[in-house]
C-alpha positions, 0 to 999 in steps of 0.5 A, a space after each residue: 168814084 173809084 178812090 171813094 169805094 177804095 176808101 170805104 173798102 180800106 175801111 171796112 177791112 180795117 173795122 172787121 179787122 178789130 172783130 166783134 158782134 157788130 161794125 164800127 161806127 164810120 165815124 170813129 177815129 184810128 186807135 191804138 189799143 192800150 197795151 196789155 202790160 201796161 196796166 197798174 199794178 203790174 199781172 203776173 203773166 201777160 201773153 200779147 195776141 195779134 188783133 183786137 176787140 172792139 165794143 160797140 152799141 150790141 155788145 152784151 155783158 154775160 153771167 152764163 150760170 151766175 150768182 147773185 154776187 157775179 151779176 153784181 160784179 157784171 152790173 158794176 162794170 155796165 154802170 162803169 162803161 155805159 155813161 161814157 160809150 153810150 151803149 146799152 150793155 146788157 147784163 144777160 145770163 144767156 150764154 153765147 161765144 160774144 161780147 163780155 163774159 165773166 164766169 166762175 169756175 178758173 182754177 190756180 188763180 186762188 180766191 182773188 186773182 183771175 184770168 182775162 182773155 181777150 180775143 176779136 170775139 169775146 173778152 173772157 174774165 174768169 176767177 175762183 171768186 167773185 173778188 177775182 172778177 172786181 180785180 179783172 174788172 179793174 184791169 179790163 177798164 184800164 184796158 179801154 182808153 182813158 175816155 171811158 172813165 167819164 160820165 159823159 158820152 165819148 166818141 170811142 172807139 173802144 179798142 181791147 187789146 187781144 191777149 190773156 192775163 193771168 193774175 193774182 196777188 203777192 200779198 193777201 193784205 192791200 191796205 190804205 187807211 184814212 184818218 178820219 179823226 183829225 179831221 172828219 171826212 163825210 161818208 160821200 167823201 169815205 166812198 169817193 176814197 174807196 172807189 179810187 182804192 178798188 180801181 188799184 185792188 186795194 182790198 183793205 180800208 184802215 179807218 182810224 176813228 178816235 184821236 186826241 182831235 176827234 171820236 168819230 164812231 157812236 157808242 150807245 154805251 159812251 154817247 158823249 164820245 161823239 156829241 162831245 168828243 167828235 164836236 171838233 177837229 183840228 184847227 177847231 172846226 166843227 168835226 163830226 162823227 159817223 152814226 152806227 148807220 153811218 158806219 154800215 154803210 161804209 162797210 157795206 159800200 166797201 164791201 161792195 168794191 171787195 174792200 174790208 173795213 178795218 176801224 182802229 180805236 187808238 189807246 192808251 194814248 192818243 185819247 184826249 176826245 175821250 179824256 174829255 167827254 167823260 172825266 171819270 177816265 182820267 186818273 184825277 178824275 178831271 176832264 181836259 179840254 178838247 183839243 185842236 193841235 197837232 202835237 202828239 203823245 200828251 194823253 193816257 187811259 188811266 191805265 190802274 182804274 176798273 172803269 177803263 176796262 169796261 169802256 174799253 169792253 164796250 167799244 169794241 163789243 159795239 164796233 166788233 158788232 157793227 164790223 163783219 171783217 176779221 180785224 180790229 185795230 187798238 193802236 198803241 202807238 206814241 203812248 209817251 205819258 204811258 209808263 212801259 210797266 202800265 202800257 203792258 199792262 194795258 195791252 195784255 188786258 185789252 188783246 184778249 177783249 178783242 179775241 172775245 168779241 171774235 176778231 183779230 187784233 191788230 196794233 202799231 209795232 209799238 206793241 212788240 214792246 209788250 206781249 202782242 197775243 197769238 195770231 196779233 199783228 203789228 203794223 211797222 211805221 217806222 223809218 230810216 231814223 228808227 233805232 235799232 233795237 226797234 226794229 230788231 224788237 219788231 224782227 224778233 216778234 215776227 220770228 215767233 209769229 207775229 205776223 207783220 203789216 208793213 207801212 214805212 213812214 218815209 215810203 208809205 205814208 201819203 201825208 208826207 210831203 213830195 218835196 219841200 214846196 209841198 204845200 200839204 202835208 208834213 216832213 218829220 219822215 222827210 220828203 217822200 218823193 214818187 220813186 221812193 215810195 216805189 222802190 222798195 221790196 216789203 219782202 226784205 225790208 225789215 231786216 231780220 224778220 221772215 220774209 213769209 212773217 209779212 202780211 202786206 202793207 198799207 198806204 196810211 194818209 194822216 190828215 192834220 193838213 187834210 179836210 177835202 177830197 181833192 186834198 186827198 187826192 193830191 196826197 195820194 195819187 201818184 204814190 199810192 198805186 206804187 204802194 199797192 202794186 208792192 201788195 199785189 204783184 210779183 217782186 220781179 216786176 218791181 222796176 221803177 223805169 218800167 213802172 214810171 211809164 205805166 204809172 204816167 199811162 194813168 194820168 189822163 185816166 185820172 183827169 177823167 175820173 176828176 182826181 186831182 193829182 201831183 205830176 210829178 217830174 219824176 214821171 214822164 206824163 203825156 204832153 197836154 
């Protein structure tokens, strides 16, 4: 007998070793914490600690002194975990020196970064703000084992490693957008996207709802935008459009993952779903067909007639109503049947529409070729094929205060294909392997244009190719947290042999989820 009480003494130091309000289960399983530096995208300051905190079924969560906004932030993380440990975790106000406390008051972190202190005792999140909490909620999950993102019921056990990270953003502008008008994505499919978003600290959902193959989003004033023009999409199938209510509760969803809604209704081209649900917007004054392509280019606001204007008015007055966000995106890109006298033209009309309605506009870096108004921004998607005085129009604008979004097509746009087997997708940029959309550095990428002129950058997912979740996914993931670890941290963490061993850490968190993904062989997955 004396062995089997040595046994069961080994393990009982081995579990209080872990510390916590409560015993480890007998049953559970030796485990490794997850590093605290091994998390995606990369924290500013990580200070390793001997030891480690344990989760078990009496752990609470606690919002000692909290607003309504924190206990939502401390609700979300129960809802995340209790699924998979089985455990009640309570949201308590009361306070107390154990278990999860997240709390305000954190100083030097600015509005969206925070501090999470992790000791036997207690896991600590604190922030300015309760965006800064969501963020460190982010970062605690990927500290638990992969296991814990399951909506089942799991063994355990549910290790933290001991230490404290200190955390906050390079860039205040994080941004992936989704192109919802080539083909439509339901709203189910808009929030499974934004969820996935806000595990990486994405704080932007750029939603491009109008195109030649599709206009998604009611307009009371223009109803046959969305019965007509939104009746197809590419390839024809029946498309779709998002009801003002529709549209709501996509905002308020995203909200609620501190992501901001930023709709983008494209002109003077890229609008043939316009063109043809109401022909009096043409110059002719006829109607084309809807159209089920892909080309580009082919398609024009009458940019001379009166009644452009008042549609244009009435979208964004409606849109501008419905979104709560600053920003407002018009487009402007590939307007190839516009002549450049009358795209000015239509730009120096149209920006001021947008100050009217209170928000802030924003344009593909094609709008650099006009007056972009002040306080615009220009979204650069350009390339390595792109021509010089491109990009010194674009360098130029950001000197006298444009200010700059940066969404490279050939490192940031997931619609590109990996490589040339690449089943999805596209090419025109070239294959857009997983270290390449890494390895660059937006603070110096666009020769010329100051460093502080840069906003942030964005990870866009065109979707010609594109009309399932899991088709997303597999686009996205792997790059997209390289792109928003770019946005979020320190330009000294940006190492690609350092990054590709977090980014395969992610994998069995992405099996979990159910995400569907690329395994790169450029990154060393674990084995099974």
């Amino acid at each position: 007998m004396r062995p089997h009480r040595l046994f069961c003494s080994l393990l009982l130091v081995a579990a209080a070793g872990l510390g916590t309000a409560g015993a480890a289960p007998a049953a559970a399983r030796p485990v490794d914490p997850v590093p605290l530096d091994r998390v995606v995208p990369a924290p500013v300051s990580v200070r390793p600690a001997p030891g480690a905190h344990r989760l078990t079924d009496r752990t609470a969560i606690r919002v000692p002194g909290a607003t309504g906004e924190t206990k939502r932030v401390a609700g979300y993380l129960a809802d995340l975990l209790r699924p998979s440990t089985g455990y009640k975790l309570p949201v308590t106000a009361k306070g107390g020196g154990d278990g999860i406390v997240l709390e305000l008051g954190a100083k030097g972190v600015g509005p969206e970064g925070y501090r999470l202190t992790v000791t036997g005792r207690a896991v600590t999140l604190s922030a300015a703000r309760p965006a800064g909490l969501f963020h460190g909620v982010q970062t605690l999950r990927q500290l638990l084992p992969a296991a814990a993102e399951r909506r089942t019921a799991q063994p355990g056990p549910w290790v933290i490693a001991a230490g404290t990270i200190t955390d906050t953003p390079r860039y205040a502008y994080r941004s992936a957008m989704l192109d919802v008008s080539r083909h439509f994505f339901s709203v189910e499919k808009v929030k499974r996207y934004i969820d996935q978003l806000a595990l990486y600290k994405i704080n932007k959902l750029h939603l491009h709802l109008s195109d030649d193959q599709g206009w998604r989003i009611a307009v009371d004033s223009w109803p046959r935008l969305t019965t007509y023009g939104g009746s197809t999409q590419v390839g024809g199938g029946p498309g779709g459009f998002y009801t003002k209510a529709d549209y709501k509760e996509i905002v308020r969803y995203a909200q609620s993952r501190y992501l901001t809604v930023v709709p983008e209704i494209d002109m003077p081209g890229h609008t043939n779903a316009a063109l043809a649900s109401y022909a009096e917007l043409n110059c002719d004054g006829v109607a084309p067909p809807l159209y089920t392509g892909t080309e580009v280019g082919f398609s024009s606001l009458c940019v001379p007639k009166p009644v452009t204007y008042d549609f244009v008015d009435d979208v964004i007055r409606e849109l501008a109503a419905m979104t709560p966000g600053p920003y407002l995106h018009i487009g402007g890109d590939e307007a190839h049947s516009t002549s450049h006298e009358d795209y000015v033209t239509f730009m120096d009309k149209v920006q001021p529409v947008v100050a009217k309605y209170g928000k802030t506009v924003i344009g593909w870096h094609q709008l650099t070729g006009a007056t972009p108004a002040e306080g615009a921004v220009a979204q650069y998607w350009g390339y390595d094929a792109t021509g010089a005085a491109e990009r010194a129009q674009v360098a130029d604008a950001a000197k006298k205060g444009t200010k700059l979004v940066l969404s490279p097509a050939d490192r940031s746009y997931l619609d590109m294909k990996y490589t040339k087997d690449t089943e999805l997708g596209l090419s025109w940029a070239g294959y857009v392997e997983t270290r390449r959309s890494y390895d660059w550095d937006p603070g110096s990428y666009l020769a010329g244009a100051p460093a502080d002129s840069v906003l942030g950058v964005e990870a866009p997912l065109w979707s010609e190719t594109l009309s399932e979740s899991d088709q997303v996914e597999y686009m996205a993931f792997p790059r997209l947290p390289g792109i928003a670890e770019l946005g979020w941290s320190p330009a000294r963490t940006h190492d690609w042999d350092r990054y590709k061993v977090r980014l395969a850490s992610q994998g069995p968190r992405w099996d979990a989820m159910g995400i569907t993904y690329y395994r790169s062989p450029q990154v060393p997955w674990p084995a099974g």
